[in-house]
N, C-alpha and C positions, 0 to 999 in steps of 0.2 A: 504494500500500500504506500503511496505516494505521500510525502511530509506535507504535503500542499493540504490534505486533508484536515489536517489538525485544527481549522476554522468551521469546519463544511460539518456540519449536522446529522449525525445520525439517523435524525428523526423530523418529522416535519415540526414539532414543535420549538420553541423560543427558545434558548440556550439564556437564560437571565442570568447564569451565574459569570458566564463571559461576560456580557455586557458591564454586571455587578465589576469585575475583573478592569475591564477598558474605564469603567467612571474613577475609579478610585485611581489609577493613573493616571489617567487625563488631568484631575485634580489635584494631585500632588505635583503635575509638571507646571498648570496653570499656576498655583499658587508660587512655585519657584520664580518664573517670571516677572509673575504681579513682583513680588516684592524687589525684583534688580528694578520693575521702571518704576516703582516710589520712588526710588532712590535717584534717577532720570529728573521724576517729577520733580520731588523736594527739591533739587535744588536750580530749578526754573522758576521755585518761589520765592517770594519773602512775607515776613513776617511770623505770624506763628500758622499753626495748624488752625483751619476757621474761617482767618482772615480771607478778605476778598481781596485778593492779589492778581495779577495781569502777569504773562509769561514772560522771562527776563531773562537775560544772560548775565545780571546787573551781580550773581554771585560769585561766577567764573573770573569778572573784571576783578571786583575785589579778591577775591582771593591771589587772584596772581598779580595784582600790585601791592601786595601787603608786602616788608620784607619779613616778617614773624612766618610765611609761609617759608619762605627758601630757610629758612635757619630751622625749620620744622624737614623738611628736609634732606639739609645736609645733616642733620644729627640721626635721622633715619637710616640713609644712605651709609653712615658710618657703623652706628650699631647695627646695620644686618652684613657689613664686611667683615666685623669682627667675631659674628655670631658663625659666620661662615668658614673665617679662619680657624676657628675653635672647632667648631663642630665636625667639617666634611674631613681635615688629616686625623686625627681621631677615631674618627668613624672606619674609614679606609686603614690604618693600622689594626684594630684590633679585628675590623674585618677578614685582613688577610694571617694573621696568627691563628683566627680560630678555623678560618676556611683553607689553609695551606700550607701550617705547620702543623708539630708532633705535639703540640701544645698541652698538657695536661689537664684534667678536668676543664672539657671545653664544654660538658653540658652544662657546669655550672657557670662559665662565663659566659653563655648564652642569656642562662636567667635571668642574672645580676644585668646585661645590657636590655632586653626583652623587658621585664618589669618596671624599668625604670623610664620609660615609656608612661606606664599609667600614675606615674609619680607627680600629684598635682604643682605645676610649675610654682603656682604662685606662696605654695610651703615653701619652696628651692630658696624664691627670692629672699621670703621674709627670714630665712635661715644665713644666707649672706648678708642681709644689714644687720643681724645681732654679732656675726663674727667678723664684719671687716668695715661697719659705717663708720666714717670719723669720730663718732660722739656717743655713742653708744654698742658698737663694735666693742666685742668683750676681748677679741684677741687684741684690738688697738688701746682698750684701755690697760689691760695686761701690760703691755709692753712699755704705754708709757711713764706707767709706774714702776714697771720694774731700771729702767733706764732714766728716767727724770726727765722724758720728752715733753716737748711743749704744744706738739700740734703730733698728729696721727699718722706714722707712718705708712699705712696703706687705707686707699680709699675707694670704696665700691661704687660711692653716688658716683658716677664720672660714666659719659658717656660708653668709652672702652670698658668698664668695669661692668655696664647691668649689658654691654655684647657680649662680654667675657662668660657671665651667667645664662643668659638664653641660650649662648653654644654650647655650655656644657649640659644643659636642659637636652637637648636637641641630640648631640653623640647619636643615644641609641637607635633614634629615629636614621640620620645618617649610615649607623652601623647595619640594618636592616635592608637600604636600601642597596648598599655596597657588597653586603654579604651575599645578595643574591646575585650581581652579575657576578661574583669569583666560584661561587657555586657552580653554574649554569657553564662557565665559560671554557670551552672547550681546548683541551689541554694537548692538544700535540703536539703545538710549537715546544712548547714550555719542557715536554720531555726530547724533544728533538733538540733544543739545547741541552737538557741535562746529560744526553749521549753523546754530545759535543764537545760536551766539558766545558760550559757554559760556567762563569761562577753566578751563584745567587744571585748578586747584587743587580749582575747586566740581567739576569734575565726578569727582572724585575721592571728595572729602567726601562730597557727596549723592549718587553716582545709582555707581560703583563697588564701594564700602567695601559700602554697602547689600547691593548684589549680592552679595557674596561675603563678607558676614557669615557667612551659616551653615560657610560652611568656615570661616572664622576660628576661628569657636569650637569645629567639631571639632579643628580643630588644638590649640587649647588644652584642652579634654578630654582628647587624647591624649597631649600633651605632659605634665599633670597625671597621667594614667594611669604613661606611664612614669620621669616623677621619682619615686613613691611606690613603684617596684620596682628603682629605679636601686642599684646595688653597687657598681659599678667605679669611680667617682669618688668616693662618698663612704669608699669600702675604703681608697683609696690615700691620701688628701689626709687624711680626716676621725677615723678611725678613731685614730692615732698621735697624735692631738691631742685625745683623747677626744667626738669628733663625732660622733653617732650617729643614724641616720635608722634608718625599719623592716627593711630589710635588712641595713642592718648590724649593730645590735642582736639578730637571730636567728642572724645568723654570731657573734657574742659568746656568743651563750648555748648555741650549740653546742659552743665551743670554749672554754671556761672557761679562766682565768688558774688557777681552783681549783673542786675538787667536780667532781661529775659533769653529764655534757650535761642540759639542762631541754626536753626533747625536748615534755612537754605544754604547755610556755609556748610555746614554738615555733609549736606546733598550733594555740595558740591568739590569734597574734600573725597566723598566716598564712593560720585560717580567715574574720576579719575582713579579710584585704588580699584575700583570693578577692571576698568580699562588698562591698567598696570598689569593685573592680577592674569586677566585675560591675555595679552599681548605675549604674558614670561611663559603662559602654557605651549606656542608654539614651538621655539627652541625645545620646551622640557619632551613635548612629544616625539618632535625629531632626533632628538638624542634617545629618547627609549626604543624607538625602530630602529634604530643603526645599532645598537646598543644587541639586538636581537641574529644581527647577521655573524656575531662571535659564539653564540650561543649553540650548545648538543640538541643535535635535530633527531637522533637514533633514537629507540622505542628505548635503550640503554642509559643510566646515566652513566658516565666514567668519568674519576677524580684522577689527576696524577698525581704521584710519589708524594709523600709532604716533606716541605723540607726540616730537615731533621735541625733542630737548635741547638741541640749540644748543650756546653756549658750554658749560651746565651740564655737558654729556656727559663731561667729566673724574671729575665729580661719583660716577657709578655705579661709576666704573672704582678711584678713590681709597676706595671706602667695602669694594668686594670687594677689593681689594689689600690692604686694613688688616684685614680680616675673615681672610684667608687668612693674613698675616703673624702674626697673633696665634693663630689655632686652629693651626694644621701649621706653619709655618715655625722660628719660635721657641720652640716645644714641640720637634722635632725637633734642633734645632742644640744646645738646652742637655742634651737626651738626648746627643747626639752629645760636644759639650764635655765634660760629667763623663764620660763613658768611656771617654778620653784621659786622665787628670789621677789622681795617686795616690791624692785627695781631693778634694773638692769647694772649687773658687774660682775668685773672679771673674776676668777675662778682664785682662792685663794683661802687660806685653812678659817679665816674669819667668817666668807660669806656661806661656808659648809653650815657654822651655828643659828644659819637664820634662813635655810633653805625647809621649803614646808608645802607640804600638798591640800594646804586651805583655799589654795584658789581655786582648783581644779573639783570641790565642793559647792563654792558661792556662785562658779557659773554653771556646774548643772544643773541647779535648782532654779536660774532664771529662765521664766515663761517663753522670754522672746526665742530664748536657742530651742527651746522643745517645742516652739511653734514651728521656726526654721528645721528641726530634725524633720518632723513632721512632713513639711513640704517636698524636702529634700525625698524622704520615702517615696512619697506619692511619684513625685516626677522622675526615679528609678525604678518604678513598677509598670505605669503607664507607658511612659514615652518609647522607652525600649518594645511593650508591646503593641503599639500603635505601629512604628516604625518595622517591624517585622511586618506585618499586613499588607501596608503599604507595600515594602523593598519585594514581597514576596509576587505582588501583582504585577510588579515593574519589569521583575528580573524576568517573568511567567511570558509575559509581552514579548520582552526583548530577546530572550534564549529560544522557546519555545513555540513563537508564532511566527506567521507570514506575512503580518500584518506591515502596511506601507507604513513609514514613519516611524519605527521601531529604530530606527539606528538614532534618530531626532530625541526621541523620547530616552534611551538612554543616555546620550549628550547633555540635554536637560537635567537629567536627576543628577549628571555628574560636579553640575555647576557649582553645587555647594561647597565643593570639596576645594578647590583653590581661592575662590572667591571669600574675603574676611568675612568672618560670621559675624562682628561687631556693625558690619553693615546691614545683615538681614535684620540682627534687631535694632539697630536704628530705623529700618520700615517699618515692621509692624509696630515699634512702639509713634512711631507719625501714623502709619494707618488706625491703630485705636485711641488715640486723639481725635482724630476728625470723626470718626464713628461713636464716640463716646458718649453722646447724647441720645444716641439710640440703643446701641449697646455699652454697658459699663464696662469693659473690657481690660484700660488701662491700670495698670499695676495689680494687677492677678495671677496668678498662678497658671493661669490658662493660655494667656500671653507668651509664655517662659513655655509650655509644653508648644504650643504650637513654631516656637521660633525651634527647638531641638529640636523637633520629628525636620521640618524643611531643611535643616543643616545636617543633619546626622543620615539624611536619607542617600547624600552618597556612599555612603560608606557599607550601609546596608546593600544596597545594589550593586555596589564590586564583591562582597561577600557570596551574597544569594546567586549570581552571576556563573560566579568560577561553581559551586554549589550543581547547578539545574546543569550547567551544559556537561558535566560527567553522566549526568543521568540517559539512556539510552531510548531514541524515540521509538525503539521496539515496544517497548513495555504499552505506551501511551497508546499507540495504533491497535496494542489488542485489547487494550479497555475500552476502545471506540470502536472495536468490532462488535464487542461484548455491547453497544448499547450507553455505554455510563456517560455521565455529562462531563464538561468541563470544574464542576465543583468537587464531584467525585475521583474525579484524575487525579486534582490537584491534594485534595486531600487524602486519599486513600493511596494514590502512586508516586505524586512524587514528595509529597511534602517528608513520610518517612525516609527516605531514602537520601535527603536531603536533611535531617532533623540535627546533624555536626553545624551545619553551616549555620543552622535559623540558631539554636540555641548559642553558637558564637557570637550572631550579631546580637542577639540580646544580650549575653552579659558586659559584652563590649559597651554597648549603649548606654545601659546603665551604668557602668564603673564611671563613664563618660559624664553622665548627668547629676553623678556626686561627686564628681570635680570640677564639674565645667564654674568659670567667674566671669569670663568676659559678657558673655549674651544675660547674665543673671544680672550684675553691677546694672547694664542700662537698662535693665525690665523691671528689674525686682521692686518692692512697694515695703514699707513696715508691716503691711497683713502678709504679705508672699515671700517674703525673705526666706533662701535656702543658708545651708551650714559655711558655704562659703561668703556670700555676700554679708552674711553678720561679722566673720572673722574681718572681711574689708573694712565694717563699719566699724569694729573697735579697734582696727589698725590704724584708719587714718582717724578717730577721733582719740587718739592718744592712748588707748589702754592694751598696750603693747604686750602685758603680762598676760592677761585675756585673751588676747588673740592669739597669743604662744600655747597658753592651758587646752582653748578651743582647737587647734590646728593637731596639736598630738593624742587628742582624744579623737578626729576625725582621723588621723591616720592608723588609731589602734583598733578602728573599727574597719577601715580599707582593708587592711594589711593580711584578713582572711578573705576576705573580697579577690583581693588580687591572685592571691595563691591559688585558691580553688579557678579561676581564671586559666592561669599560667598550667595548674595539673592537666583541662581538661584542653588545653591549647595543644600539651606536647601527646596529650596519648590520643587527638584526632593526628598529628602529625605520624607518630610512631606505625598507626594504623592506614595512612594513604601511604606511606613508606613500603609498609606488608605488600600493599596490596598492588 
């Protein structure tokens, strides 16, 4: 039987579960849309949301005659160089130890890069400004007492210093993307040197690096991509120090010290990061097809030789140790430290007699965090399974049908994924302003799930994607012989068969939506506040001890989250490996 069928009716009757199938996509693509031209719209406006305004380009002029934009900017431009330098050799190093030497325990260097991934960025930052801010950096106060210094020997607030944290943020992200072309990439040069008598080092230089140039550079595209929509490190670190990148510059002018939000500047700050965001996919795509022409095309994989480290083998082990101790360990301990201590200082046999876990009492007894837990629940139970539904109709479309505009409608759902997410909720939250009189919408909890499911739905649809297209159209054709509909298919044929992929994107989702800050910060309301937008609110209004207590009481609840994550990550892996 012909795949062409897979549309075509059994039976003379209505197939409504298809239909059901096409609306819910079609829906999720329109809504992706709608919300890039709010973002169009806003900022052909002025004034606030309401107002009766006439179409203008009057926001474009200002913006690009201001000079507060070029120095917005160039301090961009900088922090996502130095996020890049950090991150992509890094990344590419421990890459290639764990993909192509004798490295020892490389399943656990795997983990430790892999989990650190779902490590919420904005703990990372607040864990850098207790250990290195000029003023209350416990390592800078350390030292200056122990030396008699007068001013702080090292300092994070600095432009280089919150790039220095986002790349170390980012590593494993980088390390992921790189491990997979050294993986894939097809190794005959590599021992046709080594039968040469090639030494290591050239065949590294010349005939490796080569190969897997084009990922390199999507990784640095990418990485580029998302330092230019980054929030959470330059919010926490840059912001109190007057450091302003493009995200955070639109969270400023939303939220004015004075005057009213600049809602067209906004529009017009974030219809240029769409257009940025968009323009750097071209490059990133074209390096991932060339990137493919090095790649093992046989039904085989094959690794060659590793190369053996010798003595050096310390070498990998001391460079991820020191990696690890700096990104999680010591961002975590000085988290930990300041929320013991009545106030913030350095570590010393004194402030041991006045370290106390009374703080980590008087905030979990307040209302507001157990409101915010609360919420926070809800939008990790929901959103995750909203977004399954959705990603499962999408991918159903686009794997599975014949249907015209299926490669559109994948493109669509892909959008969220490069495009900053601080921009989708900057629309819906200008979309429920202006609707607000009809619908009460703004600052609800409802707002915040609908901005996650529309951003989080790419991810679900490269998941469900790679998922559906293993599954065999054999199967499908004889349950349409058999009579059964498309609701039947989908749930009796392939959704088991596919249940590794659905239940991945769901826990992903939700790990996702109990760390996410940037899309929560400009949605969130005093009734909808999730666990992280409250830690924002007692960061930036001074109660630093608070927000430390709160932060590792949220990570000691993650921390089994993630695990059982990461278990059932490697034994779907271990088991398409089998198979």
């Amino acid at each position: 039987m012909s795949t062409q069928v897979l549309f075509a009716e059994p039976h003379s009757r209505i197939n409504w579960s298809k239909y059901c199938l096409l609306a819910i996509a079609g829906f999720a693509a329109l809504s992706i849309l709608a919300l890039l031209m709010m973002i169009v719209w806003m900022s052909l406006r002025t004034g606030v949301p309401g107002q009766v305004s006439d179409y203008t380009l009057k926001n474009y002029f200002t913006l690009l005659g201001d000079p507060y934009t070029y120095r917005v900017m160039t301090t961009t431009l900088i922090f996502a160089a130095v996020t890049i330098a950090v991150s992509v050799p890094l990344g590419f190093i421990f890459a290639w130890f764990i993909e192509r030497t004798d490295m020892p325990g490389k399943s656990v260097a795997m983990s430790i890069l892999s989990i650190g991934i779902l490590f919420p960025t904005f703990l990372k930052a607040m864990g850098w400004v207790f250990l290195l801010h000029p003023r209350i950096g416990v390592i800078n106060i350390f030292f200056m007492q122990l030396f008699g210094l007068s001013q702080a020997p090292l300092n994070i607030a600095t432009v280089p210093g919150i790039g220095f944290v986002q790349g170390m943020t980012l590593v494993p992200l980088a390390y992921v993307m790189i491990s997979a072309a050294l993986r894939s990439m097809n190794p005959a040069l590599v021992e046709a040197a080594n039968v040469h008598g090639v030494s290591q080092w050239r065949t590294l230089v010349r005939i490796e690096l080569p190969l897997i140039w084009p990922a390199l550079f999507s990784a640095v595209i990418w990485m580029l991509t998302v330092a230019i929509a980054a929030f959470d490190v330059p919010g926490v670190i840059g912001m109190a120090n007057n450091i302003f990148t493009f995200s955070t510059a639109i969270y400023y002018m939303i939220n004015p010290n004075e005057g009213l939000p600049r809602y067209g500047l906004c529009g017009a700050y974030g219809a240029i990061m769409v257009c940025v965001s968009l323009i750097l996919m071209i490059p990133y795509f074209r390096a991932l097809k060339q990137s493919h022409r090095y790649q093992i095309i046989s039904g085989k994989s094959y690794h060659s030789r590793p190369v053996e480290l010798g003595r050096w083998g310390w070498l990998a082990w001391a460079m991820l140790g020191s990696y690890f101790l700096l990104a999680f360990v010591l961002p975590l301990l000085a988290i930990f430290w300041v929320s013991l201590l009545p106030y913030v200082q350095a570590p010393s046999w004194q402030t041991l007699k006045v370290i106390s876990f009374e703080r980590y009492t008087q905030v979990a007894l307040d209302s507001a965090l157990l409101e915010a837990a609360w919420n926070t629940l809800l939008l990790m139970i929901i959103v995750p399974t909203v977004i399954v539904f959705i990603c499962t109709a999408i991918s159903w479309i686009v794997t599975r049908s014949r249907m015209r505009g299926r490669v559109v409608l994948d493109a669509i759902a892909f959008l969220p994924h490069p495009v900053p997410h601080i921009l989708f909720a900057l629309a819906i939250a200008y979309l429920a302003l202006l609707i607000s009189n009809v619908i009460p919408l703004y600052g609800t909890i409802y707002v915040l799930m609908a901005v996650y499911v529309v951003c989080w739905i790419s991810f679900g649809t490269r998941v469900l994607n790679n998922s559906m297209i293993q599954v065999h159209r054999e199967l499908e054709e004889a349950a349409q012989v058999g009579g059964a509909s498309t609701y039947r298919i989908l749930s009796k044929v392939i959704a088991p068969l596919i249940k590794p992929g659905l239940i991945y994107a769901w826990i992903w989702t939700s790990l996702s939506a109990y760390r996410e800050l940037t899309m929560a910060v400009f949605l969130s309301s005093p009734k909808s506040q999730v666990l992280s937008t409250y830690i924002w609110g007692q960061w930036h209004g001074g109660g630093l001890g608070d927000a430390a207590a709160i932060a590792i009481m949220m990570i000691a609840v993650m921390a089994p989250l993630v695990t059982t994550f990461w278990i059932f990550a490697r034994k779907q892996q271990h088991v398409a490996s089998a198979t």
